[in-house]
Phi, psi and omega in degrees: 000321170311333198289300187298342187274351172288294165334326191281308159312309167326304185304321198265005165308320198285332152313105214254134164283158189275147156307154185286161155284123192281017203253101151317150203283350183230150127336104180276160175249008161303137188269359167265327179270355168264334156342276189293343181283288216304299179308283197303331175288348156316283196245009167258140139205154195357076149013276185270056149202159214278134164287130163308142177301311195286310151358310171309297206300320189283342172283347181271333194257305204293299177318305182279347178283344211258291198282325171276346159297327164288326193307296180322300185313308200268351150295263179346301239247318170306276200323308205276302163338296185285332171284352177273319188304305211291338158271009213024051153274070193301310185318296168309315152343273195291345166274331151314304166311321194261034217215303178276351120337277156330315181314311214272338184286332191280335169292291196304309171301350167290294202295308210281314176306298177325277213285331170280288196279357186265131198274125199292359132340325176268325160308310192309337233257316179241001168234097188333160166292328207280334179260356177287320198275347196288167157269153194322319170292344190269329165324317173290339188259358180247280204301312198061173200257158333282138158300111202229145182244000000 
């Protein structure tokens, strides 16, 4: 009778609590910290434990939903830059510049969240292994802008 209650005990050795979620409790309306909410409610879940398949899929449609609207905008936002340089509409220029800018820090803070929050099935999913090893700035400098998924 001791072996089962021991057996019983292995099993709940074996149960792992989920790591807390790194998901602020509010949506900032700051565009970097919202960045980083919207990408962590994306591509995190428990660490020490296996993501539910459906969990993948939807973090994979979420994740590419995330990064091509910012892709687009900043496509958009470049072009409308340049067509202001080519008309020597400087004023509009440098507001376009700083706009686009903005894009790319919001790029980056996508990309830098993705690899500290993101559960590595999902990572895996967008980012090479070889580039998996890198630190985030050296990441940057091997993809470069725009970073296309």
């Amino acid at each position: 009778m001791e072996e089962s209650d021991s057996g019983s005990s292995d099993e709940s050795d074996l149960e792992v609590d989920p790591e807390p979620s790194p998901l602020p409790p509010a949506r900032s309306s700051e565009p970097l910290e919202a960045a980083r909410y919207d990408t962590i409610q994306a591509v995190w879940s428990p660490r020490n434990l296996r993501a539910p398949a459906e969990k993948v899929k939807s973090a994979l449609v979420a994740f590419k939903d995330l990064v091509k609207v910012l892709r687009d905008g900043w496509r958009d936002q470049v072009q409308a830059m340049k067509t202001a340089e080519n008309q020597g509409d400087n004023d509009k220029a440098t507001q376009l510049k700083q706009a686009v800018i903005l894009q790319r820090r919001i790029l980056e803070k996508i990309i830098s969240t993705t690899l500290e929050t993101g559960h590595p099935v999902i990572v895996e999913k967008y980012v090479p292994p070889p580039l998996r090893l890198l630190s985030y700035p050296a990441l940057v400098a091997v993809v470069g802008m725009p970073i296309t998924f």
